[in-house]
C-alpha positions as CSV (number, residue, x, y, z in Angstrom):
1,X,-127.5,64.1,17.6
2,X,-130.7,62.5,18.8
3,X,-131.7,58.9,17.4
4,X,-133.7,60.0,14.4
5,X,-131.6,62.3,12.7
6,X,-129.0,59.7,13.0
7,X,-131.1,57.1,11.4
8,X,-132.3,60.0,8.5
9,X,-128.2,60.7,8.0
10,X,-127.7,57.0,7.8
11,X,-130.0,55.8,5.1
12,X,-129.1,59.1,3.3
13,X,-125.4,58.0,3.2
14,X,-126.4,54.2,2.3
15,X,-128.8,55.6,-0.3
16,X,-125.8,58.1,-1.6
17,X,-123.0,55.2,-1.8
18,X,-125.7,53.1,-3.4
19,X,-126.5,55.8,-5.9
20,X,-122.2,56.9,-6.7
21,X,-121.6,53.0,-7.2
22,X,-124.1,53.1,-10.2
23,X,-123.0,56.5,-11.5
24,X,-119.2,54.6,-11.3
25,X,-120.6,51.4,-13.7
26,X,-122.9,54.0,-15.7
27,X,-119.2,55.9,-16.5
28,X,-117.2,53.3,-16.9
29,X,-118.9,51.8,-19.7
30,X,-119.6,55.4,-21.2
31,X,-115.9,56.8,-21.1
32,X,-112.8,54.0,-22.0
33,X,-110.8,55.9,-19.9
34,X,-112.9,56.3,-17.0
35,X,-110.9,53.2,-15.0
36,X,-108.1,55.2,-15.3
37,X,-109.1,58.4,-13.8
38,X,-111.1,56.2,-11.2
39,X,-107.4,55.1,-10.0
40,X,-106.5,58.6,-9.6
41,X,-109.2,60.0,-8.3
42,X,-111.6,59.1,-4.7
43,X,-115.2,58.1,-4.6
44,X,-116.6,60.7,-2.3
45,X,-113.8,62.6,-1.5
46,X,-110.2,63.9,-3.4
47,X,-107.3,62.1,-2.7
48,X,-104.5,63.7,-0.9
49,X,-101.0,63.1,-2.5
50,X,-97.4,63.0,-1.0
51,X,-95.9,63.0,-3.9
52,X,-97.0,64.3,-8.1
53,X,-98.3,62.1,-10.4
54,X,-95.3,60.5,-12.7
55,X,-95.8,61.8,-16.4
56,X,-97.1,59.1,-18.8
57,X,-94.2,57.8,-21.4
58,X,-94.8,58.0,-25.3
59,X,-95.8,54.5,-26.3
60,X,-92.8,53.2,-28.5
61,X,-92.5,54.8,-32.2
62,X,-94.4,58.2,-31.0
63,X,-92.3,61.7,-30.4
64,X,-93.6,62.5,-26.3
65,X,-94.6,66.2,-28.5
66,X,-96.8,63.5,-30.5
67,X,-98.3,62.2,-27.0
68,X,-98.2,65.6,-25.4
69,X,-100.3,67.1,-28.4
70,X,-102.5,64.1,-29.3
71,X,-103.2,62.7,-32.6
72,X,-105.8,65.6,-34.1
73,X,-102.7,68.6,-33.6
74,X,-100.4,66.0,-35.1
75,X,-102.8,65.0,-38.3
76,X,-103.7,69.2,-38.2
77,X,-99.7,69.5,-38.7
78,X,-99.2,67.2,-41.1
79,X,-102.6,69.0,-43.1
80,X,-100.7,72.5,-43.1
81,X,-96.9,71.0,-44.5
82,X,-98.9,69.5,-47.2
């Protein structure tokens, strides 16, 4: 690569990280559940895993079909036994 295509490619990828690093604070506050898929997930490129994910464990006093489902199937249930 000659020197000023390396500069162009250089400010291109400050100006990109720059621009993902806003898009990351812009999501965060959007989505409550944005830090968590951040953890699982890379900035620029996918993570590569050894191993799957753990499943997540029912917090205490819901069914895991309760946590699988979410709470709008469980409330639709609870609509059609009544």
């Amino acid at each position: 690569m000659t020197l000023p295509v390396t500069m162009v490619v250089a400010v291109w990828f400050a100006v990109m990280l720059t621009r993902v690093r806003y898009e990351e604070r812009v999501l965060a506050s959007a989505f409550t559940d944005y830090a968590e898929y951040r953890q699982r997930v890379g900035l620029l490129f996918p993570r590569l895993r050894l191993a799957a994910p753990q499943p997540k464990k029912a917090p205490a006093g819901v069914s895991a079909e309760d946590a699988l489902l979410g709470a709008a199937a469980t409330k639709a249930a609870a609509n059609d036994a009544a």
